[in-house]
C-alpha positions in Angstrom: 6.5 -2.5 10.1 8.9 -0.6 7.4 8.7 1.1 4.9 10.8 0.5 1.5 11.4 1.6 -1.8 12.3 -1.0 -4.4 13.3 -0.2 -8.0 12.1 -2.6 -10.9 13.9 -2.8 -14.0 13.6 -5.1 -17.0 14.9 -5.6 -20.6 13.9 -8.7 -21.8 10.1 -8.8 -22.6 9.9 -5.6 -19.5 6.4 -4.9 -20.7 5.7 -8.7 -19.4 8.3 -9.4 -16.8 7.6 -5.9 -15.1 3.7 -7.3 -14.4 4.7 -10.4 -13.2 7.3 -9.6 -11.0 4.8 -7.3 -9.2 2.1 -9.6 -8.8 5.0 -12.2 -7.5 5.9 -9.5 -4.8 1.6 -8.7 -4.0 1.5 -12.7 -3.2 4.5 -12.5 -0.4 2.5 -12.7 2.7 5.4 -10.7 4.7 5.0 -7.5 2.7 2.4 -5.1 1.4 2.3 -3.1 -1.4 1.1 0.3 -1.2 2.1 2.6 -4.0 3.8 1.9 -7.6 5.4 4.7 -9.3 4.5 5.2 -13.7 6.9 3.2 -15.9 10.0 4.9 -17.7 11.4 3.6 -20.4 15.9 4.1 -20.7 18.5 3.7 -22.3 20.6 0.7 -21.6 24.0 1.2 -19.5 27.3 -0.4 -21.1 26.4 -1.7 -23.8 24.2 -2.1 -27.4 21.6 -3.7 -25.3 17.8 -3.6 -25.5 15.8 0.2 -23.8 15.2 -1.2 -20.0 11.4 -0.3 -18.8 12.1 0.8 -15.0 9.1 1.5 -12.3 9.5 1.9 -8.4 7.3 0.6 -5.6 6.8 1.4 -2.1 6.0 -1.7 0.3 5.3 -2.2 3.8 7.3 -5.0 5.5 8.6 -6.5 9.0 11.3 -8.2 6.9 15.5 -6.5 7.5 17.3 -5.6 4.2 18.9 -8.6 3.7 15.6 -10.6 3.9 14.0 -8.3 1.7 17.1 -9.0 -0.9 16.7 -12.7 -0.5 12.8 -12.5 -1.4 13.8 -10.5 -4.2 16.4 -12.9 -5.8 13.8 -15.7 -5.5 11.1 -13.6 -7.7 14.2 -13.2 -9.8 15.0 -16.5 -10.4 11.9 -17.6 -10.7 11.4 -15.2 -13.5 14.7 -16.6 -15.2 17.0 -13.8 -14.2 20.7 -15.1 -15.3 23.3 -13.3 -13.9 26.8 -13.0 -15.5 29.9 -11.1 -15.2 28.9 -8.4 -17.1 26.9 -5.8 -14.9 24.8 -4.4 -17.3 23.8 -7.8 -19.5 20.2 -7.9 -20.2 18.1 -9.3 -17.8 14.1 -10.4 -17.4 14.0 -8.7 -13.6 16.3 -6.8 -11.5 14.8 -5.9 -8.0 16.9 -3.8 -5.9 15.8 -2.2 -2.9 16.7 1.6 -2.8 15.5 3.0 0.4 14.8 1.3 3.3 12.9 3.2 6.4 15.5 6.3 7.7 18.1 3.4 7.5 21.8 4.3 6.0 24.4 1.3 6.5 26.8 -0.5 4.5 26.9 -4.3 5.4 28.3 -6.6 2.8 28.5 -5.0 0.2 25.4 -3.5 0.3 24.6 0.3 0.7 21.5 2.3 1.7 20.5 4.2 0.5 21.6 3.2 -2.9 24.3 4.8 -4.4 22.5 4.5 -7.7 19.7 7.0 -6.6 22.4 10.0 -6.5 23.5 8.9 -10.4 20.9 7.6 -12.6 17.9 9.2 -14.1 16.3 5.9 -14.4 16.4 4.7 -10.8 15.9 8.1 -9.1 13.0 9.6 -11.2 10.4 6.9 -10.6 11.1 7.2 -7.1 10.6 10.6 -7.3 7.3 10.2 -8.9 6.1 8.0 -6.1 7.2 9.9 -3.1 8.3 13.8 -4.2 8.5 14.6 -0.6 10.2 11.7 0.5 13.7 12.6 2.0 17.1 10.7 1.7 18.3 9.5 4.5 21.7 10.6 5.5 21.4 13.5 2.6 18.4 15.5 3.5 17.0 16.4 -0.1 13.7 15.3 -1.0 13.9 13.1 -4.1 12.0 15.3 -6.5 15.0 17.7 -5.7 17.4 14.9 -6.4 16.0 14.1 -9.4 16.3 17.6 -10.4 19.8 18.1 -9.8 20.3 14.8 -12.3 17.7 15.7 -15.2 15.1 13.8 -16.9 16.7 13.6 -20.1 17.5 10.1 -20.5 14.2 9.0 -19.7 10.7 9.0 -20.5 7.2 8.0 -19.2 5.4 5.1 -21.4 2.0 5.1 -22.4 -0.2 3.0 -20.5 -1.7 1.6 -24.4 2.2 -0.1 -24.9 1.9 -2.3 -22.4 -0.1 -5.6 -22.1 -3.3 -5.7 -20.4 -2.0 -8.0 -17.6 0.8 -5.1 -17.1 -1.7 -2.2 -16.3 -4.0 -4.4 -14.0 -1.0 -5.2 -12.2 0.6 -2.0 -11.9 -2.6 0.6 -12.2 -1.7 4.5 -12.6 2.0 3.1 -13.1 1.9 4.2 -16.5 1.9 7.9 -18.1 -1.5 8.9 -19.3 -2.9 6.3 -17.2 -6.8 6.0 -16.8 -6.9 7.5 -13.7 -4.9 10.1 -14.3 -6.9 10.8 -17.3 -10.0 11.0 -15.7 -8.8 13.4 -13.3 -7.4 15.9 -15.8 -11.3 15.3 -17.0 -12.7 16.3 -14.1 -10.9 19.1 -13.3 -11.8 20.3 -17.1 -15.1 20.1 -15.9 -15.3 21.8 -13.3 -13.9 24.8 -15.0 -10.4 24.7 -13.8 -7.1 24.3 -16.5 -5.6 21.0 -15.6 -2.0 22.5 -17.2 -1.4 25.3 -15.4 1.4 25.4 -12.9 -0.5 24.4 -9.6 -2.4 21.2 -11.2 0.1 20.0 -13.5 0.9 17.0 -11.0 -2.0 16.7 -9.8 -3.4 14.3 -12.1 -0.9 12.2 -10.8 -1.0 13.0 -7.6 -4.5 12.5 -6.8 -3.9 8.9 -9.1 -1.6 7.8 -6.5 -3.8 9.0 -3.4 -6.7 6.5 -4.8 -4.1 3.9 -5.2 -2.9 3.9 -1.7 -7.1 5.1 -0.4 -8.2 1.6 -2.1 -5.1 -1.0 -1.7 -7.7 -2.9 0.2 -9.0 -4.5 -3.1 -6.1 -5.9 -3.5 -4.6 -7.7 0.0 -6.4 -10.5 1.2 -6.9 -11.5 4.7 -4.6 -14.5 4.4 -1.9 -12.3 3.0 -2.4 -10.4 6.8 -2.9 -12.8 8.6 -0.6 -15.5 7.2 1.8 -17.2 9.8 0.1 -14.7 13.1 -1.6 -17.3 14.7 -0.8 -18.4 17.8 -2.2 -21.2 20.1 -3.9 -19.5 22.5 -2.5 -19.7 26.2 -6.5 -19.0 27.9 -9.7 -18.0 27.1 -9.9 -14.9 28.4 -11.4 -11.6 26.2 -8.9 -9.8 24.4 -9.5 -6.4 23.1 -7.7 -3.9 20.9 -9.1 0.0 21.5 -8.6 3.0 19.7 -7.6 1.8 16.3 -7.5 4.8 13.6 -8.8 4.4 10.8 -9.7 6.4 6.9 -11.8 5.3 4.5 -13.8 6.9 1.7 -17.8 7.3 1.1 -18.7 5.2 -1.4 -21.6 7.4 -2.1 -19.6 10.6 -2.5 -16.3 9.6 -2.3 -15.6 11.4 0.4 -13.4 10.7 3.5 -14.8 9.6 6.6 -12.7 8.3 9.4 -12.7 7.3 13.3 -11.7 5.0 16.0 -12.4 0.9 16.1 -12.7 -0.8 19.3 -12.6 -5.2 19.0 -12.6 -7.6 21.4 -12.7 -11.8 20.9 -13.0 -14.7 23.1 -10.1 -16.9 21.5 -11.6 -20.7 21.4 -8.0 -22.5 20.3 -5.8 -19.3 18.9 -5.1 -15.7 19.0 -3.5 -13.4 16.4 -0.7 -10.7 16.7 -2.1 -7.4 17.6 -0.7 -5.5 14.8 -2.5 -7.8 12.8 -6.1 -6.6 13.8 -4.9 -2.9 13.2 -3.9 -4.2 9.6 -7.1 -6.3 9.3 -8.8 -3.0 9.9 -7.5 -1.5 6.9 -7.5 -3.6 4.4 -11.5 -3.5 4.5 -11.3 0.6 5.1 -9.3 0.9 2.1 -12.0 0.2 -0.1 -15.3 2.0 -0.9 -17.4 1.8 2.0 -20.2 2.5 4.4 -19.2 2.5 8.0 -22.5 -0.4 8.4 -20.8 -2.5 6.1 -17.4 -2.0 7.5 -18.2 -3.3 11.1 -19.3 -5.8 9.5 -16.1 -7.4 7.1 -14.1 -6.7 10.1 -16.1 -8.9 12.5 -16.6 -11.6 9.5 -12.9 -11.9 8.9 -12.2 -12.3 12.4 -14.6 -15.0 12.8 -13.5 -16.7 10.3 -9.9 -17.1 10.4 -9.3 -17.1 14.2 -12.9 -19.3 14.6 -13.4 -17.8 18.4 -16.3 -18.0 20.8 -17.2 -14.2 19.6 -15.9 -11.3 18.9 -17.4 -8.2 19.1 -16.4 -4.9 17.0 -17.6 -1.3 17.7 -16.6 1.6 15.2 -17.0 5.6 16.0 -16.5 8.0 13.0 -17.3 10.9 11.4 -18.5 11.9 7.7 -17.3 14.4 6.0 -20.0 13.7 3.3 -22.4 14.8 6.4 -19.7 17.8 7.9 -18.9 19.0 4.5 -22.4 19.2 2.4 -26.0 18.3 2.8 -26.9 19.3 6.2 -23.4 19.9 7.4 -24.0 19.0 11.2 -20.5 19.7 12.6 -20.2 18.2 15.6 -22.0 14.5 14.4 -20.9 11.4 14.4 -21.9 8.0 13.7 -21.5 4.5 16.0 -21.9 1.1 14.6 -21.2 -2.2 16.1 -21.3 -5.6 15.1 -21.4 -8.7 17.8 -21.1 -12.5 16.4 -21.0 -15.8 18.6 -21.2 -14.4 22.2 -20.6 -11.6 21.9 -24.1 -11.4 20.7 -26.3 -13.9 22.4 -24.5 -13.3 25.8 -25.4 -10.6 27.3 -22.9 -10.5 30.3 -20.1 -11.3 27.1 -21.2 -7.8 25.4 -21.7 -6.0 28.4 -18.0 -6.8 29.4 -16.9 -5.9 26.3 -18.1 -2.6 25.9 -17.8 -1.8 29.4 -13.8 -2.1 28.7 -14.2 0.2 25.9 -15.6 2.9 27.4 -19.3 2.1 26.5 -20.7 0.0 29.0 -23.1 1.1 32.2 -21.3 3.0 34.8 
């Protein structure tokens, strides 16, 4: 899997077509969305054309460049995207992808990273604001410093009240003074702190974008993961995936608590790629949670989209809710498991399986 950075940008109805075209590009089962930047409202080059409204978004992908592009033009077109001779003609969507992994090529017209990041305000800054860190390949500055050397000026954040409702469900803290950015600034008002001096001035947003990415699980399904990774299976033997990290947040403090997941399954009639059970993992710890509950969606969703003979899933983890406060027992953890089909009423079927794991008799 890679990881790119595609820039939105929209100036006919943007407020609309900005919404839409990102819930067109959360349905593609071959990518996931993990972060999306605020929305800036520009200028328009070339021409007494419409302000564009311009976002960018960070997806995860096993599709190359030029499959990415080729997704892109068909939520393009399908969005009525017209394009002309004239390169800076209004349009309902442009989605152009700007960074792509460590990647720098030039293929076909095509160059990455995008030239455009090193000229333009409006593709540069929201990319900034997703990833400050992030550096260019091939240039070695991080894109806040980028950003920098080309000013803000031209462009400004838009208040998450100007756009449609549909808008901010879609896009979440990718507007300025969005609610959870807001609520932040509250809470650190609270606690005494001043949310505007110079080390917490981004951190509103900053903290905003860590819930995003700590809860994209709400929004991926299983099919989106699973989608077009099954496989006929070629035996029935147990298969088992150990040692899969995982992070997920309290849902009674909100605090992190994280560990290792261990799952096996008998395969009845398929099997699924093993990145997929990895990714199946966190799309249930990226939500709220309680490690009991956890085992439990992972096993569920595994029994029913691969409907095997069992499957068995173990998880090991420790709370900081427990290490941090209350009666702060450092060296604790906590072990869950959750056995369906065999995996439960056999006992020679669990005992194999957590033998292989490492918790089985000796």
């Amino acid at each position: 899997m890679k990881q790119a950075f595609v820039i939105f940008g929209s100036n006919l109805d943007p407020s609309h077509n900005l919404g839409a075209a990102l819930k067109a590009l959360r349905a593609r089962s071959e990518l996931v969305v993990l972060r999306t930047s605020p929305i800036y409202r520009s200028k328009s080059l070339g021409g007494d054309y419409p302000d564009f409204l311009n976002a960018a978004v960070l997806v995860e992908t096993s599709l190359d460049p030029g499959q990415l592009r080729r997704v892109f033009r068909e939520i393009e077109a399908a969005l009525g995207r017209e394009r002309s001779s004239d390169p800076n003609a209004p349009r309902t969507i442009d989605l152009d992808l700007a960074l792509y992994d460590e990647l720098v090529l030039e293929v076909g017209g095509v160059r990455l990273p995008d030239p455009e990041i090193f000229k333009h305000a409006h593709v540069v800054v929201p990319l900034a604001a997703l990833a400050p860190a992030h550096r260019v390949p091939g240039d070695g500055r991080s894109l806040a410093e980028v950003a920098d050397a080309i000013g803000t000026r031209e462009i400004a954040a838009v208040a998450v009240t100007d756009l449609p409702e549909a808008t901010r469900r879609e896009w979440g803290t990718g507007a300025a003074g969005g609610g959870k950015e807001q609520l932040v600034r509250s809470l650190l008002s609270e606690i005494g702190e001043d949310p505007d001096r110079e080390g917490l001035a981004k951190t509103p947003l900053r903290v905003s974008q860590a819930l995003e990415f700590l809860t994209s699980g709400y929004h991926i399904s299983i099919d989106e993961v699973l989608n077009q990774a099954l496989f006929e299976s070629p035996g029935d033997e147990m298969v088992v995936v150990r040692e899969i990290e995982f992070y997920s947040l309290c849902e009674h403090h909100l605090l992190p608590f994280y560990g290792r997941a261990h799952i096996g399954y008998l395969p009845r009639q398929h099997v699924v790629g093993v990145s997929k059970i990895a990714r199946l993992v966190d799309v249930f710890a990226r939500r709220l949670q309680v490690q009991e509950r956890l085992v439990c969606d992972v096993a569920d969703a595994l029994m029913e989209a691969l409907q095997p003979h069992g499957v068995g899933v173990v998880m090991d983890a420790v709370h900081l809710c427990m290490l941090m406060r209350g009666v702060q027992k450092q060296n604790s953890s906590m072990v869950t498991n959750a056995m369906r089909g065999t995996f439960r009423s056999d006992p020679r079927t669990r005992g194999e399986f957590l033998s292989v794991i490492g918790l089985g008799k000796s």
